[in-house]
C-alpha positions, 0 to 999 in steps of 0.5 A: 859156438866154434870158438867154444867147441875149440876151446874145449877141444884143446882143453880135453886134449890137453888134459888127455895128454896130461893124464898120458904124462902125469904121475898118476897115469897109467902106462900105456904100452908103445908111448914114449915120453918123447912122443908125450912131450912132442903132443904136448908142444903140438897142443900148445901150439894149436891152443895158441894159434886158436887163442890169437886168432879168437882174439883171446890172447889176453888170457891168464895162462897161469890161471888155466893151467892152474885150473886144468891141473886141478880139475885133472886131479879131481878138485871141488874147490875150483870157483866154476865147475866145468857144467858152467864153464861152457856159459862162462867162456862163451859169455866172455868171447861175446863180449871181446868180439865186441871190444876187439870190433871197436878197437879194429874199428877206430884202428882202421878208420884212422888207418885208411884216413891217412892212406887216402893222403898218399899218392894215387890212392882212390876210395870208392863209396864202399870205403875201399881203396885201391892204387892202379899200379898198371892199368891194362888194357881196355877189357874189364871184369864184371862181377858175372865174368871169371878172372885169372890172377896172381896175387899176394896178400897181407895184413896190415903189419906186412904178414902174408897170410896168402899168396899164389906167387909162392905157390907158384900157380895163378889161380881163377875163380868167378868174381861173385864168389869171392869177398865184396873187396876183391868183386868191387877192386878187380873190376877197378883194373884192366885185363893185363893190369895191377892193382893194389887193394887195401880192403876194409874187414867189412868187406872181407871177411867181417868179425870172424876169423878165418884161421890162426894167420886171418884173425878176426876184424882183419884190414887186408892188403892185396896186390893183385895182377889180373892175368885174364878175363872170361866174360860170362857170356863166352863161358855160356857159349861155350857151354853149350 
C-alpha cells in the first residue's frame, strides 16, 4: 500500500503541476515558468527513483503520460477510471513483487554458487557468505555486545548505496538492532579485524525496498572493519 500511496502522490503532483503549466490554467501570481519547469524535472525525477525502486521500471511511459494528460482535461474515454485505478496499480505491483522474487531468486543463487568458488570465501548454514580479510584479535562480538564500525556497502553491480568512510565518521549501534547478516557476519571477525559480507536479501532487507538506491530484493555487499567491541556486560555495569 506505500508503493500505491506513492504512486498517487506523484501523480496528483504531477498533474498539479501540469495544470500550473497547461494552457488552461490559471496564472497564479509569483510563479515563474522557470520555477513551473524546475518542479516539473524534480517530479520526474522522484517519479523515477520511486518507479526503480518498486521495480516498476517497465512501465509504458507514453501511456501514462497519455493517460494524466486526459484525464487533466477531463476525459470520459479512458478504459480505467480513476475509482479503480487504486485496484488496478496495486494488483499489478502484487504481482511484479512476485516475478521480481523469483527472478532475484534464481539471479542470487547462482550468484553465490559461483563465489563460494573464490579463494577464502566461507558460507554459513544461513547462506552468508563472508571472507576474512584480517582477522583480529581474539575478542568477538555476540549479538548483546555494541560494535564500532567502518564500513562501505554495496550492490552487487559495484553502486555504493552506503558508506560510513565517506561520511567521514564511524558509526556504533548494538548487533541485535541491525539485519540478520550484518548480527551473524560481525560476530565471524575479531575486534580490530575486516571482513567482507556478501549478504543474501533474505537476511538483509527481503522484498521491500529501502529507498530509490536499495531496490527492493537486494543481494548486499559489505566490507565492514570492526573498529571496537562493547560487550553487554560492561555496558550494564556501567549503567549502574
Amino acid at each position: 500500500m506505500k508503493v500505491i500511496k506513492t504512486i498517487a502522490l506523484c501523480a496528483v503532483s504531477a498533474l498539479l503541476l501540469a495544470s500550473c503549466g497547461g494552457n488552461k490554467a490559471p496564472k497564479l501570481a509569483g510563479i515563474s515558468q522557470s520555477e513551473i519547469d524546475s518542479a516539473s524535472v524534480a517530479i520526474g525525477v522522484y517519479f523515477g527513483d520511486m518507479l526503480k525502486a518498486s521495480s516498476l521500471e517497465n512501465l509504458n511511459l507514453s501511456k501514462v503520460m497519455s493517460a494524466m494528460k486526459k484525464e487533466l482535461a477531463g476525459d470520459t474515454t479512458l478504459p480505467i477510471k480513476s475509482v479503480d485505478a487504486g485496484m488496478v496499480i496495486q494488483k499489478y505491483v502484487m504481482k511484479c513483487q512476485d516475478a521480481m522474487l523469483v527472478l532475484k531468486t534464481e539471479e542470487e543463487k547462482k550468484f553465490f554458487a559461483e563465489n563460494k568458488k573464490n579463494k577464502g570465501v566461507q558460507e554459513t548454514e544461513s547462506g552468508l557468505q563472508y571472507q576474512i580479510i584480517e582477522a583480529g584479535s581474539d575478542v568477538k562480538a555476540t549479538a548483546q555486545d555494541t560494535v564500532e564500525v567502518n564500513y562501505k556497502g554495496a550492490l552487487l553491480n559495484g553502486k555504493v548505496f552506503d558508506s560510513s568512510y565517506e561520511r567521514g565518521e564511524s558509526t556504533t549501534f548494538p548487533l541485535n538492532a541491525v539485519i540478520p547478516g550484518w548480527s551473524e557476519g560481525l560476530q565471524l571477525v575479531g575486534e580490530g579485524g575486516k571482513i567482507k559480507l556478501w549478504i543474501p536479501f533474505n537476511l538483509a532487507y527481503g522484498n521491500r525496498a529501502m529507498g530509490p538506491n536499495l531496490p527492493a530484493c537486494s543481494t548486499l555487499v559489505f566490507d565492514v572493519e570492526l573498529i571496537s567491541v562493547k560487550k553487554a556486560a560492561v555496558e550494564a555495569e556501567e549503567a549502574k
